[in-house]
N, CA, C and O of each residue as an XYZ file, in Angstrom:
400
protein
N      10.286      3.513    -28.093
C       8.947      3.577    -28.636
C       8.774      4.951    -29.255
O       8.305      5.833    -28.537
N       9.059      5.193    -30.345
C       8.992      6.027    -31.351
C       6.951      6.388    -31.321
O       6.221      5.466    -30.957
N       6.548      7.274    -31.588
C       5.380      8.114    -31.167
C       4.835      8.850    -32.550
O       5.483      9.655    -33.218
N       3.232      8.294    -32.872
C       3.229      8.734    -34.450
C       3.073     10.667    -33.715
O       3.539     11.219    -32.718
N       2.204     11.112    -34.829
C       2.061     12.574    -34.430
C       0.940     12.990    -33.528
O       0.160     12.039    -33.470
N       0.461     14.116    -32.707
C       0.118     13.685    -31.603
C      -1.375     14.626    -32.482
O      -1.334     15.679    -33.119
N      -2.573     13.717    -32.166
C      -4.196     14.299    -32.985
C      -4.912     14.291    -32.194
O      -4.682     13.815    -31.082
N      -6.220     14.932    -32.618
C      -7.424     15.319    -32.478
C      -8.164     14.027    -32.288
O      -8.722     13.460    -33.226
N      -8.158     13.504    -30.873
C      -9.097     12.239    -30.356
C     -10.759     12.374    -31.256
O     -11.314     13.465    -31.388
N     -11.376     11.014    -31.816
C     -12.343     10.944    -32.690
C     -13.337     11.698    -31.768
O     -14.196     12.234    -32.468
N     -13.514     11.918    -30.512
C     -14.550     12.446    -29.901
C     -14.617     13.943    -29.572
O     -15.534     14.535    -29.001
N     -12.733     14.753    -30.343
C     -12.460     15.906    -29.772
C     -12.608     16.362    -28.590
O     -12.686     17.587    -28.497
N     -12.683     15.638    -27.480
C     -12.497     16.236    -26.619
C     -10.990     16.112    -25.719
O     -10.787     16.140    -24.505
N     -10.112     15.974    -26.815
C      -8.760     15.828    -25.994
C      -7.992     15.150    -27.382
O      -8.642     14.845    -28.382
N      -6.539     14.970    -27.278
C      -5.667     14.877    -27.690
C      -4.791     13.601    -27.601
O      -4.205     13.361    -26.545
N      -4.662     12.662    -28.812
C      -4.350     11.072    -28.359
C      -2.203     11.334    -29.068
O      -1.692     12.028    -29.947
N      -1.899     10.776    -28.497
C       0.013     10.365    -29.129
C      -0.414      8.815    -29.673
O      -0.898      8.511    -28.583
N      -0.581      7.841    -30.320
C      -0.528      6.558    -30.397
C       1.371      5.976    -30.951
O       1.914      6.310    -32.004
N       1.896      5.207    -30.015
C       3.607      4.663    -31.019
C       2.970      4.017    -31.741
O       1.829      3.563    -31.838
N       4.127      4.039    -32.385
C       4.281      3.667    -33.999
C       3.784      2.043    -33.919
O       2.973      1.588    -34.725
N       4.448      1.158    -32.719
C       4.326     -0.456    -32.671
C       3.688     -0.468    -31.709
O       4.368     -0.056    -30.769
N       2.391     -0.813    -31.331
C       1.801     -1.508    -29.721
C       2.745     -2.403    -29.076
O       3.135     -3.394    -29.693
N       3.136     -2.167    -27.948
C       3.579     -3.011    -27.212
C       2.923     -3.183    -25.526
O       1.889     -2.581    -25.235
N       3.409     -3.773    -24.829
C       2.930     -3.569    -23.429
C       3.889     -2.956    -22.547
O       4.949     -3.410    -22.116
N       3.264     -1.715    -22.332
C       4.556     -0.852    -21.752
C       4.539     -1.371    -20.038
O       3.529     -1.920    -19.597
N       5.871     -1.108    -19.070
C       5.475     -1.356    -17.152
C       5.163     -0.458    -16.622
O       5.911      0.431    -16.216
N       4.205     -0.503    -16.538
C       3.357      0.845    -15.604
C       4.051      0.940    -14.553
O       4.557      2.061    -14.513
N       4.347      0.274    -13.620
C       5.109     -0.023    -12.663
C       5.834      1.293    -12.875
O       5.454      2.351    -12.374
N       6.898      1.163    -13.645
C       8.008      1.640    -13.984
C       7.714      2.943    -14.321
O       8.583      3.762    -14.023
N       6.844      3.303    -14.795
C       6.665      4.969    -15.598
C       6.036      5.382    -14.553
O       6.404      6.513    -14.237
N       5.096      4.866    -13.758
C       4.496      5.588    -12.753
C       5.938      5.725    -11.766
O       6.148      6.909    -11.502
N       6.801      4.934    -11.265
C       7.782      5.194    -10.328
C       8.772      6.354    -11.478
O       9.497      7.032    -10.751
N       8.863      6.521    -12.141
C       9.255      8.086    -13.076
C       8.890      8.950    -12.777
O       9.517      9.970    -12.492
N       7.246      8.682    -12.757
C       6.361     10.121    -12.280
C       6.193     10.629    -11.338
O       6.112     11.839    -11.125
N       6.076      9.320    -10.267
C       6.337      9.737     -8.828
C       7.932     10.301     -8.685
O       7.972     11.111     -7.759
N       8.837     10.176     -9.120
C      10.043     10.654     -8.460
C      10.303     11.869     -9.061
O      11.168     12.546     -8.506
N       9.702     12.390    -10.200
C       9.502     13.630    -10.746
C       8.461     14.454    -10.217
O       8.285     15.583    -10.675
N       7.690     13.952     -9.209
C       6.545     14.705     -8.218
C       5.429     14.782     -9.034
O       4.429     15.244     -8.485
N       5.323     14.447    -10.229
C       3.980     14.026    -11.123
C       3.364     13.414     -9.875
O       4.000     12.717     -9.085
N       1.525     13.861     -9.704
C       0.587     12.958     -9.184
C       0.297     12.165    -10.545
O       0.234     12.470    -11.736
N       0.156     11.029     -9.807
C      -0.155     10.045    -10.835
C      -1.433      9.062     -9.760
O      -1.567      9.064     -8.536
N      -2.082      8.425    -10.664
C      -2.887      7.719    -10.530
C      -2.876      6.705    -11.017
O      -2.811      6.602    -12.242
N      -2.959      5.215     -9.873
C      -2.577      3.646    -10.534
C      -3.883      2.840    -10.980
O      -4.443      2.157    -10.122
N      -4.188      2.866    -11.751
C      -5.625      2.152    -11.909
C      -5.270      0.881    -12.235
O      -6.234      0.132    -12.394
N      -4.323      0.457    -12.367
C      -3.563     -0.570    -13.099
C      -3.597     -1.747    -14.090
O      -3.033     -2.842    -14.075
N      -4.733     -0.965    -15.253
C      -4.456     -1.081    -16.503
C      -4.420      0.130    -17.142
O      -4.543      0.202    -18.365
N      -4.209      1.438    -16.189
C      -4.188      2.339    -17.157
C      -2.918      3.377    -15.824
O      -2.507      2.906    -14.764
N      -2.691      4.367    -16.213
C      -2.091      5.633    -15.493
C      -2.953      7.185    -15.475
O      -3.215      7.614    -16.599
N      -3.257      7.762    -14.679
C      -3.186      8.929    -14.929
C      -2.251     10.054    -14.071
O      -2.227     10.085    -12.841
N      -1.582     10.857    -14.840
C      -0.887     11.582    -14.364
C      -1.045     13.086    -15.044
O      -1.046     13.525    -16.194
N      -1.174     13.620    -13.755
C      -1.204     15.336    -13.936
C      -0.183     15.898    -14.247
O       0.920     15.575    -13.805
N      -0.446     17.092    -15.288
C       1.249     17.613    -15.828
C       1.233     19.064    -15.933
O       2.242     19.561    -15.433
N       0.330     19.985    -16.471
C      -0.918     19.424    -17.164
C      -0.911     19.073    -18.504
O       0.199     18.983    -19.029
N      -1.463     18.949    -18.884
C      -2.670     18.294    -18.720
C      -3.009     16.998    -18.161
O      -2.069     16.216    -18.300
N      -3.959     16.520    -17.611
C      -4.511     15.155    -17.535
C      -4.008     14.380    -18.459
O      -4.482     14.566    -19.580
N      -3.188     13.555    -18.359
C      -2.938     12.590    -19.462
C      -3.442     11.141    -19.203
O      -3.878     10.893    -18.079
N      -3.414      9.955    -20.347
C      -4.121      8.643    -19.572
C      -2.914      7.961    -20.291
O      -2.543      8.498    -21.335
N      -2.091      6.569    -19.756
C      -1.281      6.149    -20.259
C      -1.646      5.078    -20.294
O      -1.803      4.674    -19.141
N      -1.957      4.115    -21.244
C      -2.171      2.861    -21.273
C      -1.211      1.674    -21.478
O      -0.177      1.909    -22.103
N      -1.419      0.508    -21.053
C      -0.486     -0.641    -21.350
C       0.254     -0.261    -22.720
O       1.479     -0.153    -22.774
N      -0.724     -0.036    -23.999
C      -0.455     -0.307    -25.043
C       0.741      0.640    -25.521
O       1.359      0.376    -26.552
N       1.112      2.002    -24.554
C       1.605      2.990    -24.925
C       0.755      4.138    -25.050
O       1.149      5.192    -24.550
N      -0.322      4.098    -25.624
C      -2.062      5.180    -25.917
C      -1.843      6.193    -25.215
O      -1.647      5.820    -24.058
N      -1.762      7.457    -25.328
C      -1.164      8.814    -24.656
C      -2.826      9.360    -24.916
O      -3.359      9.486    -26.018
N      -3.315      9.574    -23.868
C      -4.504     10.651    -24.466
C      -4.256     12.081    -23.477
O      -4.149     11.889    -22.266
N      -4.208     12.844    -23.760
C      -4.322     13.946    -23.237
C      -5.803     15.352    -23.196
O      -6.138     16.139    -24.080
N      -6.301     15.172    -21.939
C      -7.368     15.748    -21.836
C      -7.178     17.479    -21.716
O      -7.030     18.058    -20.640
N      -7.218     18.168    -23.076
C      -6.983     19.166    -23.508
C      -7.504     19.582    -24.408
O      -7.341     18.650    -25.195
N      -8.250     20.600    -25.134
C      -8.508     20.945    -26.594
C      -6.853     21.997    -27.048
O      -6.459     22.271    -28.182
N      -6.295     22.322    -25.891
C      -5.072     23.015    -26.532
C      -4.212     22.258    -27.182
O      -3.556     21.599    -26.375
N      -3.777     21.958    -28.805
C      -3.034     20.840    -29.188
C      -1.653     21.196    -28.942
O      -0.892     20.245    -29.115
N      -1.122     22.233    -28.605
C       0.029     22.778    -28.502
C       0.329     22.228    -27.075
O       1.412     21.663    -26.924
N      -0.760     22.366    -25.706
C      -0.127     22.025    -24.486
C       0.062     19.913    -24.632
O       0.821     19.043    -24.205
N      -0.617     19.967    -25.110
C      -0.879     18.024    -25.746
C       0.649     17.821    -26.122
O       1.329     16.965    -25.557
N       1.082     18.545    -26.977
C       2.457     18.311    -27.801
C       3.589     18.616    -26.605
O       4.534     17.873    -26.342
N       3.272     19.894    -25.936
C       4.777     19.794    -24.706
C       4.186     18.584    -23.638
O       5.176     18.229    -22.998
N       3.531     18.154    -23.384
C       3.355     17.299    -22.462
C       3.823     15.947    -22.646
O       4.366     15.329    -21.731
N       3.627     15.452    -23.830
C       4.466     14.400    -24.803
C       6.026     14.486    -24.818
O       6.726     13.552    -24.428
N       6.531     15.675    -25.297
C       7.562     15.574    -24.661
C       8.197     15.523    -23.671
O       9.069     14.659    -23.573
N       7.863     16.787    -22.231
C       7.645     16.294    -20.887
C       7.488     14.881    -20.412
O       8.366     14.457    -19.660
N       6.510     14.100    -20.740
C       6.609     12.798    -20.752
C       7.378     11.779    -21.320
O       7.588     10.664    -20.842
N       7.754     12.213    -22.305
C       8.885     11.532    -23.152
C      10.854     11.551    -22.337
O      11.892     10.918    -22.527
N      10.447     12.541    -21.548
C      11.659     13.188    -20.722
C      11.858     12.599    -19.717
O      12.919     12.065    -19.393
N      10.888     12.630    -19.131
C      10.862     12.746    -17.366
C      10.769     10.794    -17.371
O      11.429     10.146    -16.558
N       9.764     10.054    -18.516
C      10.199      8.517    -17.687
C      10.673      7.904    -19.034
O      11.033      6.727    -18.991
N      10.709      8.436    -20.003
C      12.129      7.841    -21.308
C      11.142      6.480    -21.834
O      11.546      5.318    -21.874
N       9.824      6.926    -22.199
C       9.368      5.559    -22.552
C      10.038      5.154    -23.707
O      10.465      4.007    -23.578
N      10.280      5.637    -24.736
C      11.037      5.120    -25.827
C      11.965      4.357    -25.578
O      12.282      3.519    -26.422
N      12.697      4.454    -24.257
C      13.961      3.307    -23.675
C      13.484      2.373    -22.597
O      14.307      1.826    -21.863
N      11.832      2.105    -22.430
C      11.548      1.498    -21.695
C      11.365      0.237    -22.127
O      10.991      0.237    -23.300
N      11.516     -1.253    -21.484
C      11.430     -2.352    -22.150
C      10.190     -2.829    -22.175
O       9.914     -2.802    -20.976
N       8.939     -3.388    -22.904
C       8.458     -3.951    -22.709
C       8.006     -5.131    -21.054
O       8.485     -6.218    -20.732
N       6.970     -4.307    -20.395
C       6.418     -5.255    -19.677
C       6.471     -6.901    -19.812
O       5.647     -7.135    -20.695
N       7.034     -8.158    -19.372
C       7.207     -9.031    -19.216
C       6.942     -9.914    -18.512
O       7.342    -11.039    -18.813
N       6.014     -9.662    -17.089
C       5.744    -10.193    -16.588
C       4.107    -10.952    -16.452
O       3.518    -11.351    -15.448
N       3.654    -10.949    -18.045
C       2.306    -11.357    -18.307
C       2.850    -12.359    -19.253
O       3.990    -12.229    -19.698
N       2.184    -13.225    -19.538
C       2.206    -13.995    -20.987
C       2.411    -13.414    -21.988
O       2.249    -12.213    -21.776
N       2.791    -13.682    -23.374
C       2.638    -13.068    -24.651
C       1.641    -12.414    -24.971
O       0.624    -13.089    -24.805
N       1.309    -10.738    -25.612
C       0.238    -10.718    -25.874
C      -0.010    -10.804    -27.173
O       0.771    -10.738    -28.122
N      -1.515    -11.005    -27.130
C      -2.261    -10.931    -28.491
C      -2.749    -10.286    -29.338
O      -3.260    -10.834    -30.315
């Protein structure tokens, strides 16, 4: 899951990554990344949050928001995250129906 460039959320108060294709990412799976990397994470389970820092929110869809006005700490955290659970090599969630 390739990651457009990481912007200025419409409400500015934080920092969004959106990939390039929506898909349904396994939370499951990225949160057990974060936990074994000692990330606190939080299962809400349609969404993630995990402390890095920054606060980040990870959604099914892939949706990276990062609660920061620093766009520079937004950008290492993306990668940090990009590192530590390899979403780009993660498969698509499968255990729902097709989505729409």
């Amino acid at each position: 899951m390739a990651y457009r460039e990481v912007r200025l959320c419409s409400g500015s108060g934080g920092f969004e990554a959106i990939p390039d294709r929506p898909r349904e990412l396994d939370l499951t799976a990225v949160r057990k990344a974060l936990e074994a990397a000692r990330i606190p994470t939080l299962d809400a389970r349609v969404m993630l949050l995990a402390t890095l820092p920054p606060e980040v929110t990870i959604s099914r869809s892939g949706r990276l928001m990062f609660k920061t006005a620093d766009e520079r700490l937004a950008r290492q955290a993306l990668q940090r995250l990009l590192a530590l659970t390899d979403l780009e090599a993660l498969p698509p969630n499968r255990s729902r129906g097709p989505s729409r």
